[in-house]
C-alpha beads as a LAMMPS data file, in Angstrom:
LAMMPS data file: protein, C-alpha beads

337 atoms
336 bonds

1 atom types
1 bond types

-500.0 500.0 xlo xhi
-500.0 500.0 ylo yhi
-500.0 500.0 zlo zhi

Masses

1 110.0

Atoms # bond

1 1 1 0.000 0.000 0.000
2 1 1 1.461 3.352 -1.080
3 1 1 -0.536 5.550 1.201
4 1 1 1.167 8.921 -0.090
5 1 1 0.459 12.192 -1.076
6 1 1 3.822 13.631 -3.123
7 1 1 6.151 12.694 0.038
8 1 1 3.849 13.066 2.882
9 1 1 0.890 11.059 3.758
10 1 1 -2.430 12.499 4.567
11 1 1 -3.747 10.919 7.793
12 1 1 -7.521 11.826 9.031
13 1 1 -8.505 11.218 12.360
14 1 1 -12.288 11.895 13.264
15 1 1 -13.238 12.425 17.052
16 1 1 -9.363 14.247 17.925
17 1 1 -10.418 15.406 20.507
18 1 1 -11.282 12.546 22.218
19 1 1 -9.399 10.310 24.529
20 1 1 -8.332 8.171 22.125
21 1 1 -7.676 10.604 19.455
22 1 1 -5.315 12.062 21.743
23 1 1 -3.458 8.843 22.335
24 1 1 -3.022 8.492 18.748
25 1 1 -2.244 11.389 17.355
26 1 1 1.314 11.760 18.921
27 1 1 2.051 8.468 17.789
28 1 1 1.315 8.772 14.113
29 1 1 3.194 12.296 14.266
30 1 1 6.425 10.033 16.177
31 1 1 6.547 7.720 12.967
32 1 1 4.891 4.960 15.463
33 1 1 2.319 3.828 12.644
34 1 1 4.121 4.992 9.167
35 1 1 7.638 4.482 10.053
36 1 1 10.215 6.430 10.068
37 1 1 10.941 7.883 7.039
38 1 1 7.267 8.341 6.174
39 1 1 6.126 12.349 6.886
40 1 1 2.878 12.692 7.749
41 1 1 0.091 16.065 7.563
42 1 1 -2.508 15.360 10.179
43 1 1 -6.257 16.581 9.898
44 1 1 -8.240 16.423 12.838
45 1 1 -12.045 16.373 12.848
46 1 1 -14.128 17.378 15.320
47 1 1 -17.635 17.897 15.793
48 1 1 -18.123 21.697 16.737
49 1 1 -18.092 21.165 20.357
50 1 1 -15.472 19.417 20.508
51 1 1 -12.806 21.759 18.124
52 1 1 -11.402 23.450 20.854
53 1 1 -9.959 20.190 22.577
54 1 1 -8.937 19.457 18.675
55 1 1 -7.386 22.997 18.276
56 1 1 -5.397 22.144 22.006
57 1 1 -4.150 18.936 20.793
58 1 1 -3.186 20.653 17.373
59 1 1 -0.613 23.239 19.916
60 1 1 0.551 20.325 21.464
61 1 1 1.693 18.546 18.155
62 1 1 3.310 21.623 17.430
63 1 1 5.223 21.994 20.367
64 1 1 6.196 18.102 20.365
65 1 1 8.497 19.358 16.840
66 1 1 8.233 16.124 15.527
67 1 1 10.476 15.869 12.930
68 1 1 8.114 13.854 10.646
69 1 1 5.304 16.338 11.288
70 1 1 4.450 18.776 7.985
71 1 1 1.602 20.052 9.583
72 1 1 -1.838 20.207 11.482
73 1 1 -5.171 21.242 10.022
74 1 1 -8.210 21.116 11.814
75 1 1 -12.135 21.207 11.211
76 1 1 -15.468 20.170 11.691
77 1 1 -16.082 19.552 8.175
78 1 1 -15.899 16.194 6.745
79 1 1 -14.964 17.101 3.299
80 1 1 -12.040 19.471 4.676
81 1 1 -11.144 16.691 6.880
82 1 1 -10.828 13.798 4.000
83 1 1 -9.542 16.049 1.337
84 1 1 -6.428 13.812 -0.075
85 1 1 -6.424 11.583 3.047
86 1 1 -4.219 8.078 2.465
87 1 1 -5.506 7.104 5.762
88 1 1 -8.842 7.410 7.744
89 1 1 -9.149 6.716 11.193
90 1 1 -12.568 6.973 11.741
91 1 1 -12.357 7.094 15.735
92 1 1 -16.020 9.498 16.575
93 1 1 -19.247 8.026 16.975
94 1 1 -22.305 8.429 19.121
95 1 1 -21.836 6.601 22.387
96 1 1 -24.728 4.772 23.684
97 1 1 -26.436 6.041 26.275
98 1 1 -28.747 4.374 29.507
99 1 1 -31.598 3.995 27.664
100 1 1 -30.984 4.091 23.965
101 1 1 -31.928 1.144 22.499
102 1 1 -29.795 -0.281 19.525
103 1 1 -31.900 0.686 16.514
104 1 1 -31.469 3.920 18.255
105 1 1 -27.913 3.488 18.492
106 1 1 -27.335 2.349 15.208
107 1 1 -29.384 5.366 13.345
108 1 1 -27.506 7.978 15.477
109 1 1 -24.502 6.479 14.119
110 1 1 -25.346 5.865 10.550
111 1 1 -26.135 10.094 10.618
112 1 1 -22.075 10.396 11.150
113 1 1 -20.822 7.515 9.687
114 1 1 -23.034 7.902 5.826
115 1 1 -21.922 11.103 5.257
116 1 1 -18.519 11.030 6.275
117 1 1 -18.538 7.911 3.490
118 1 1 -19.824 10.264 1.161
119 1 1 -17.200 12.921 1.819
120 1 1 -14.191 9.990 1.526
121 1 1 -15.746 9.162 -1.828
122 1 1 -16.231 12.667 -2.933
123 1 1 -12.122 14.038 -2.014
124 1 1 -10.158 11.529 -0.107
125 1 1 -7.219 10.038 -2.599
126 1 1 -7.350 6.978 -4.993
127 1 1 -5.592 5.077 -2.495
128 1 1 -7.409 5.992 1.019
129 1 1 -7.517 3.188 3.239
130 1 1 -10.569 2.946 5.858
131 1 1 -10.260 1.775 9.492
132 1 1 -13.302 2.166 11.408
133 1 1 -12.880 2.540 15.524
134 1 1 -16.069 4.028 16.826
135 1 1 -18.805 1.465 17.556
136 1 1 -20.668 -0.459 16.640
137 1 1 -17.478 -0.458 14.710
138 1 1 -18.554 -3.049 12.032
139 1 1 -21.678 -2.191 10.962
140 1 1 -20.342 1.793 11.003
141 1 1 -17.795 0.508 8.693
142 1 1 -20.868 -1.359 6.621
143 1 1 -22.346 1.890 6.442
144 1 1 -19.464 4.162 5.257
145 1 1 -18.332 1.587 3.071
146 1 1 -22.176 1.610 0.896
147 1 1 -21.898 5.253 1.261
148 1 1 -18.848 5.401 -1.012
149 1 1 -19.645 3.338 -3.806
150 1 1 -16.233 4.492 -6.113
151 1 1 -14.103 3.692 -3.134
152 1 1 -13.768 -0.723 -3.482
153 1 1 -14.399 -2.151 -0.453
154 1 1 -11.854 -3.925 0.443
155 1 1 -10.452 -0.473 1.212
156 1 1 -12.987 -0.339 4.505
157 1 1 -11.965 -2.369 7.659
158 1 1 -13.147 -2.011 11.360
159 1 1 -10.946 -2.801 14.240
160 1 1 -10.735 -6.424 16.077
161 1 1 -6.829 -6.131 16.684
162 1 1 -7.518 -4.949 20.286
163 1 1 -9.844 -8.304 21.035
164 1 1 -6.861 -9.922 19.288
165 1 1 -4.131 -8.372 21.706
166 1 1 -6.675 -8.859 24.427
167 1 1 -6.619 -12.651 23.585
168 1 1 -2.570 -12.734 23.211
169 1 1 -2.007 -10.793 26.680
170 1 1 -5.173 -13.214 28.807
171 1 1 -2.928 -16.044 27.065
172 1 1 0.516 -14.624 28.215
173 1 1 -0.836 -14.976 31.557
174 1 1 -1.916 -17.708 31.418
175 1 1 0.960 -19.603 30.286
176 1 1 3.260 -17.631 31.811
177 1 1 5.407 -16.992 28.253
178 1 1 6.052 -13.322 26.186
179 1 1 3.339 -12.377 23.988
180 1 1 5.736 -12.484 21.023
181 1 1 6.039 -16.477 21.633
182 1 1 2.039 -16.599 20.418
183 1 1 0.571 -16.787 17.244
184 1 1 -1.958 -18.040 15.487
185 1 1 -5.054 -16.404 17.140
186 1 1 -7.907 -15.173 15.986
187 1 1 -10.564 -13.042 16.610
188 1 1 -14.174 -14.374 14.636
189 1 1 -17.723 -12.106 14.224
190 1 1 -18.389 -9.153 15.433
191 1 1 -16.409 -6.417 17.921
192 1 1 -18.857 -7.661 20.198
193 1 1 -19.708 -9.522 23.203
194 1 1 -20.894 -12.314 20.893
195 1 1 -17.146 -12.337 18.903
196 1 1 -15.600 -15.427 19.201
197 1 1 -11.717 -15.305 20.514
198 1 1 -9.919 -18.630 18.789
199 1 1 -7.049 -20.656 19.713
200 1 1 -7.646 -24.073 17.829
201 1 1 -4.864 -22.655 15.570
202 1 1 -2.404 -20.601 17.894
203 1 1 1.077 -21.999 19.006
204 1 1 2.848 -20.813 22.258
205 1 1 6.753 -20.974 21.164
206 1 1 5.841 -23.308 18.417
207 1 1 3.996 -25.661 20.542
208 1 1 -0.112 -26.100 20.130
209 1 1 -1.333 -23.236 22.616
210 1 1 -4.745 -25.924 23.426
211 1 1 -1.673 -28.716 24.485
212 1 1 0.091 -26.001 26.554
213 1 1 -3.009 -25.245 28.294
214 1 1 -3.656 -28.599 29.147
215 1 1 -0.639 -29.367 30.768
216 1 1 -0.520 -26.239 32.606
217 1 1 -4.478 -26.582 33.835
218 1 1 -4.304 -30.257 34.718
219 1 1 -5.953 -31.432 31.353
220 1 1 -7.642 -31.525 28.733
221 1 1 -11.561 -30.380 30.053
222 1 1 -9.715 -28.275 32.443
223 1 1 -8.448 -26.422 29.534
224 1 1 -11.528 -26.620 27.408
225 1 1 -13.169 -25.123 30.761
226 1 1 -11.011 -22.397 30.986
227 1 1 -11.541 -21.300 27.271
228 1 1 -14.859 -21.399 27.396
229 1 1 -15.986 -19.852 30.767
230 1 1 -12.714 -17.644 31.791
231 1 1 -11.006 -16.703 28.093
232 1 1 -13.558 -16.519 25.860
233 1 1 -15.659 -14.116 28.208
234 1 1 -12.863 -12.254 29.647
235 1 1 -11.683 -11.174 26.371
236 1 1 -15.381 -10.437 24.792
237 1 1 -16.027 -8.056 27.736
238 1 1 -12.987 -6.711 28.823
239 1 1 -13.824 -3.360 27.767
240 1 1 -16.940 -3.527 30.121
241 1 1 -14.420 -4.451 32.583
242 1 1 -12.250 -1.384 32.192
243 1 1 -14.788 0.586 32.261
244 1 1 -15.653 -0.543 35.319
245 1 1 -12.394 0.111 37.062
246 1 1 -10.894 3.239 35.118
247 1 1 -14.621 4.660 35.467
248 1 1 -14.005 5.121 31.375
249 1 1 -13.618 3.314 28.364
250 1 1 -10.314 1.872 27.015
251 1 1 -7.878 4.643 25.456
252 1 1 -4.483 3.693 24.991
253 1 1 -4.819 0.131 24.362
254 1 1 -7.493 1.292 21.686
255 1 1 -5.234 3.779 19.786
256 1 1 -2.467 1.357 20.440
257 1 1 -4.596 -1.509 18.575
258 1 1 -5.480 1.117 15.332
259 1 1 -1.744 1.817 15.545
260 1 1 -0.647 -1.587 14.890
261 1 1 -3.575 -2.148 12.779
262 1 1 -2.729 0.226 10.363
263 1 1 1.505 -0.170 10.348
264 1 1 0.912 -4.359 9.882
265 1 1 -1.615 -3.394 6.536
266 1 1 1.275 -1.253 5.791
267 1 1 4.358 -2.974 6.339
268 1 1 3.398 -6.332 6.289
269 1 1 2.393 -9.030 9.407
270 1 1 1.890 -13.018 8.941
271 1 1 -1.457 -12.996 11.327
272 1 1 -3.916 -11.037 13.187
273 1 1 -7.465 -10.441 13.258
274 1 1 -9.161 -7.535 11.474
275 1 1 -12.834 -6.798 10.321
276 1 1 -12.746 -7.089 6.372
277 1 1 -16.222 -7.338 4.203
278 1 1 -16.812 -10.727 3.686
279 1 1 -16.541 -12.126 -0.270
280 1 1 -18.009 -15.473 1.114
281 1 1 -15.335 -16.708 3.313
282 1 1 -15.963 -19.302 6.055
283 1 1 -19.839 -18.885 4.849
284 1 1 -20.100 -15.424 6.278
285 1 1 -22.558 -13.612 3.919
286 1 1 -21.187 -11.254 1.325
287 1 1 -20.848 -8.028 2.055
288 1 1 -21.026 -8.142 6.078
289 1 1 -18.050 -6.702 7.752
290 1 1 -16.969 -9.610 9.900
291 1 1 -13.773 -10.188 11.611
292 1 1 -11.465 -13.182 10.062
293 1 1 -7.440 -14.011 10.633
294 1 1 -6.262 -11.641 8.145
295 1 1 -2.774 -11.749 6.872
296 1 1 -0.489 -8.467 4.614
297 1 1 2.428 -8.722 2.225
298 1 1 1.990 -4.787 2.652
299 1 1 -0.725 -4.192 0.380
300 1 1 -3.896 -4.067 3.046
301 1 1 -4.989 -7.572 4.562
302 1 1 -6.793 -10.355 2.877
303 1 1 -8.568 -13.553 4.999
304 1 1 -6.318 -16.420 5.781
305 1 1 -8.503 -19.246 4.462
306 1 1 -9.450 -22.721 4.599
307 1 1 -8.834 -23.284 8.622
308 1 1 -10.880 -25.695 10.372
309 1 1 -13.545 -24.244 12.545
310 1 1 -14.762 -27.664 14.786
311 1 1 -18.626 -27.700 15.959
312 1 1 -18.257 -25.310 18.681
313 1 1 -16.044 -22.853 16.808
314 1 1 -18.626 -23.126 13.850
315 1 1 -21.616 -22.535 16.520
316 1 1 -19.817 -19.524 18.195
317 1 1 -19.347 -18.183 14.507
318 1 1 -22.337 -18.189 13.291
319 1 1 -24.236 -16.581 16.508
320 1 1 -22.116 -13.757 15.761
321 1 1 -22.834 -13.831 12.400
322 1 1 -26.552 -13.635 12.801
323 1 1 -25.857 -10.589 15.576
324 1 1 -24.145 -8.974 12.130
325 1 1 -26.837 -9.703 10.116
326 1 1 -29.587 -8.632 12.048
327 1 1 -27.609 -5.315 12.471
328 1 1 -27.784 -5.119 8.832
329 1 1 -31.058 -5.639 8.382
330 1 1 -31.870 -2.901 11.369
331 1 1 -29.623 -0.797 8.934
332 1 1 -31.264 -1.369 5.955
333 1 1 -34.751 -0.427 7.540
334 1 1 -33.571 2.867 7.828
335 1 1 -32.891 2.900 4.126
336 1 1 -29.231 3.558 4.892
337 1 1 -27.952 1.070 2.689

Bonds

1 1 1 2
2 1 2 3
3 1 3 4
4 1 4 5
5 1 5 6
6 1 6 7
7 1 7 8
8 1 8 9
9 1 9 10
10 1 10 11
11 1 11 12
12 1 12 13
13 1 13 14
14 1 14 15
15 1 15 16
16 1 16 17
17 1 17 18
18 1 18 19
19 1 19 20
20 1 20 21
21 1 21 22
22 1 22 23
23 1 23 24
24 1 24 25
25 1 25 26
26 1 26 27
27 1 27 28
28 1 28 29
29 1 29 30
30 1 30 31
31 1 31 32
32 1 32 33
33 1 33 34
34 1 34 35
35 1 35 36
36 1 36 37
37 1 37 38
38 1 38 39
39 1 39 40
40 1 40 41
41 1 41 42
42 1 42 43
43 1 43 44
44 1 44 45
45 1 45 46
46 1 46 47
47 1 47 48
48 1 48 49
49 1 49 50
50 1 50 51
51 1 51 52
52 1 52 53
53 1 53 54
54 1 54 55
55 1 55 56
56 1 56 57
57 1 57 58
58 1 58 59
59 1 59 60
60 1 60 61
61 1 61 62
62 1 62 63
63 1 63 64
64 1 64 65
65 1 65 66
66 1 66 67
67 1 67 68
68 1 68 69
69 1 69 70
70 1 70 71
71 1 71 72
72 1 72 73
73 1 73 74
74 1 74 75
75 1 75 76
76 1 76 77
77 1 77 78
78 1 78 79
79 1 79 80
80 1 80 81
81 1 81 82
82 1 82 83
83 1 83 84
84 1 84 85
85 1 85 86
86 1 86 87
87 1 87 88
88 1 88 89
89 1 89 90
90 1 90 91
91 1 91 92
92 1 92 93
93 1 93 94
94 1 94 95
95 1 95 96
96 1 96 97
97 1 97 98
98 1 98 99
99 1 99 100
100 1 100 101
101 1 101 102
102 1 102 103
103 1 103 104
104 1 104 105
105 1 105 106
106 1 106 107
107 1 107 108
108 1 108 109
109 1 109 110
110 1 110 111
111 1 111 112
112 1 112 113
113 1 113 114
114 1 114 115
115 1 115 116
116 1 116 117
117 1 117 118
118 1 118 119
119 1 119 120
120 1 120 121
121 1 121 122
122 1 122 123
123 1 123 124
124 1 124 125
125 1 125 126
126 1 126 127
127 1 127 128
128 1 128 129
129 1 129 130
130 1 130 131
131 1 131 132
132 1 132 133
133 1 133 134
134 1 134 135
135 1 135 136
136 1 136 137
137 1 137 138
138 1 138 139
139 1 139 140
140 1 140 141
141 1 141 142
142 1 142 143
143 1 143 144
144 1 144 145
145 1 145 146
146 1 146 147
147 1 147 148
148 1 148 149
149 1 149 150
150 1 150 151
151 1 151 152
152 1 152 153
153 1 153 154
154 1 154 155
155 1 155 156
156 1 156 157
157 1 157 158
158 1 158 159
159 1 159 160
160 1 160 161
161 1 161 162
162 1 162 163
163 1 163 164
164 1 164 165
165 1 165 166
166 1 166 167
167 1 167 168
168 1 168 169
169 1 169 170
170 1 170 171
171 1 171 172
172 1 172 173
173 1 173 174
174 1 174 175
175 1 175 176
176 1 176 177
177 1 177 178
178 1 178 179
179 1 179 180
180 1 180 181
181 1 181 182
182 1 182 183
183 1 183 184
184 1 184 185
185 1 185 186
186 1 186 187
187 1 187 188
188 1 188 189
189 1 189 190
190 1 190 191
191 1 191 192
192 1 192 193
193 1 193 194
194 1 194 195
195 1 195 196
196 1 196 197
197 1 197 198
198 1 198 199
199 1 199 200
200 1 200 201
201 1 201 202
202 1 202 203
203 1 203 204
204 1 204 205
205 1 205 206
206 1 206 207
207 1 207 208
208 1 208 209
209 1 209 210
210 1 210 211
211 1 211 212
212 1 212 213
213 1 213 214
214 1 214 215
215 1 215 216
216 1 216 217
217 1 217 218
218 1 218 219
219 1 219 220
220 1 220 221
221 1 221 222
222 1 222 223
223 1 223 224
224 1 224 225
225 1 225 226
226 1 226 227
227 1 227 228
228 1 228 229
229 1 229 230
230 1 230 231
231 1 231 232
232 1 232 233
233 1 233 234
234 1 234 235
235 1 235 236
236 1 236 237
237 1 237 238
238 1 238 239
239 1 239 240
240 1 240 241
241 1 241 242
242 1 242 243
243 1 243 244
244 1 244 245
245 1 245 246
246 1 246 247
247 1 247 248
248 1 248 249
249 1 249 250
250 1 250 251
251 1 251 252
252 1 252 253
253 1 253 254
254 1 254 255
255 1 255 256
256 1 256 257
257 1 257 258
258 1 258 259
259 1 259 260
260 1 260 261
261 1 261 262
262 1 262 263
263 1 263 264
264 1 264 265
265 1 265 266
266 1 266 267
267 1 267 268
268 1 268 269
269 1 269 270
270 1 270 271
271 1 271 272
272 1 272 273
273 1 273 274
274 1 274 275
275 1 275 276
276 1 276 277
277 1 277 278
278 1 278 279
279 1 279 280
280 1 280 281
281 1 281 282
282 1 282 283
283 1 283 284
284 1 284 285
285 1 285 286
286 1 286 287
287 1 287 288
288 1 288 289
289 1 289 290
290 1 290 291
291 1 291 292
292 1 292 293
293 1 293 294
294 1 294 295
295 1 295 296
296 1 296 297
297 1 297 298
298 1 298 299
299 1 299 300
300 1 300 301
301 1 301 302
302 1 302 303
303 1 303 304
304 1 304 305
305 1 305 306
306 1 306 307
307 1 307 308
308 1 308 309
309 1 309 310
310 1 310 311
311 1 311 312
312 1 312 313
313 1 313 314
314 1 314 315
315 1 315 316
316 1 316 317
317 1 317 318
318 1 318 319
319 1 319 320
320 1 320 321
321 1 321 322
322 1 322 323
323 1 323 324
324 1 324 325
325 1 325 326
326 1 326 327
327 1 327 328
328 1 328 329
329 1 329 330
330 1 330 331
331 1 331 332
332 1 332 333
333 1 333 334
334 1 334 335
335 1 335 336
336 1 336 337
């Protein structure tokens, strides 16, 4: 993926003024994402109540002099925001609230996430690449992705690689090893609590992480129990459980996650998890942004195919599946897509 404009890549990030657009946006100006040897121009979107913490984060890049850094722009209009952006980080949505209920939710969010589709299609460069943060993150991605019709597809993504670093660090843990001696997981479905964390395929320093387990739990059901009613959940809700404790929702780890996201699409990575639109694979329905083990020669990710997904993998796939689908559907009522 060349994602560059002349010698400096365009990089939007929408909802800078937000906690995690303020964890990112130091490390994309540091090279942290790019590389570096890769100058960057940042444009920060805000809605208009939020442009002054924008504009304050904008002084801040400035006085960080970061070498890499050709400049700042900010804005509360879409179109200004996307104009020649390589990269989209599409990081605002509408929260949900105590009380909304998800149709709600979803046709709040389809009011930012349609036309800032329509603005990538309408000025952002031949070569923009997509990554949706803001949740429901893959259905938001659904809908900028049909609101950009000359933009293909494939270009649109929504983040699962913080489920899939979730997964690697409960696994660290749990068999006491580095998270660079695992590999092979995945994250299934939807950013979700119904997503489905895998290990059938992972190895812990080249060794079968479900034969690790086993020894280190006392067995094989003792392992099997501890994916299914300790992993499995743990990872699905852990951002329930931060917010719990930090009395907010997850920051760091989350720009951390788009980071890595985006430098792996760009510089190449053997296996993670991302949110792609389906083309069929592992009988997901076309056109559903679901999450698969994605691999990159550094051209953007394509879906690892033809694992083996047992009976219980299969069920735990296809629940989140239909959660996808009927999200779609609630979608299409409102004559979104």
């Amino acid at each position: 993926m060349d994602a560059t404009t002349g010698s400096t890549t365009t990089v939007t990030v929408t909802g800078a003024g937000g906690q995690i657009g303020y964890a990112l946006l130091f490390r994309i100006a540091s090279g942290a994402m790019l590389g570096p040897d890769r100058p960057v121009r940042l444009r920060l979107l805000e809605i208009p109540q939020g442009l002054a913490s924008a504009e304050g984060t904008a002084l801040e890049l400035q006085d960080g002099a970061f070498p890499l850094l050709r400049g700042v722009d900010v804005t509360d209009d879409p179109r200004t925001a996307f104009e020649g952006a390589s990269i989209a980080l599409l990081v605002g949505a509408r929260p949900r609230t105590a009380g909304m209920e998800r149709g709600d939710l979803l046709a709040a969010n389809a009011g930012i996430f349609g036309p800032q589709g329509a603005a990538l299609n309408a000025v952002a460069a031949d070569d923009v690449q997509v990554l949706v943060v803001g949740n429901p993150a893959n259905t938001n991605a659904l809908i900028a992705a049909a609101s950009a019709p000359d933009i293909p597809a494939e270009r649109f993504a929504a983040l699962t690689r913080l489920d899939h670093d979730r997964a690697l660090a409960q696994l660290a843990v749990a068999l006491d090893a580095p998270v660079a001696d695992i590999h092979g997981v995945t994250i299934w479905g939807n950013h979700s609590a119904t997503q489905f964390p895998d290990v059938a395929h992972a190895t812990v320093a080249g060794r079968p992480v479900p034969d690790a387990l086993a020894e280190r739990l006392g067995g094989a059901d003792a392992a099997r129990a501890w994916l299914d009613d300790v992993f499995i959940p743990r990872v699905a809700q852990r951002g329930a459980e931060i917010i719990r404790v930090r009395g907010s929702s997850s920051a760091a780890s989350a720009a951390n996650a788009a980071i890595s996201h985006v430098r792996d699409a760009v510089h190449g990575t053997e296996w993670t998890s991302a949110a792609l639109v389906s083309h069929g694979e592992y009988d997901v329905p076309e056109g559903l942004v679901c999450s698969f083990p994605v691999t990159s020669d550094g051209d953007g990710y394509r879906v690892i195919e033809g694992l083996e997904l047992d009976e219980r993998g299969r069920r735990r796939l296809d629940a989140s599946v239909a959660e996808l689908v009927a999200e779609r559907d609630a979608v299409r009522a409102l004559g979104v897509i």
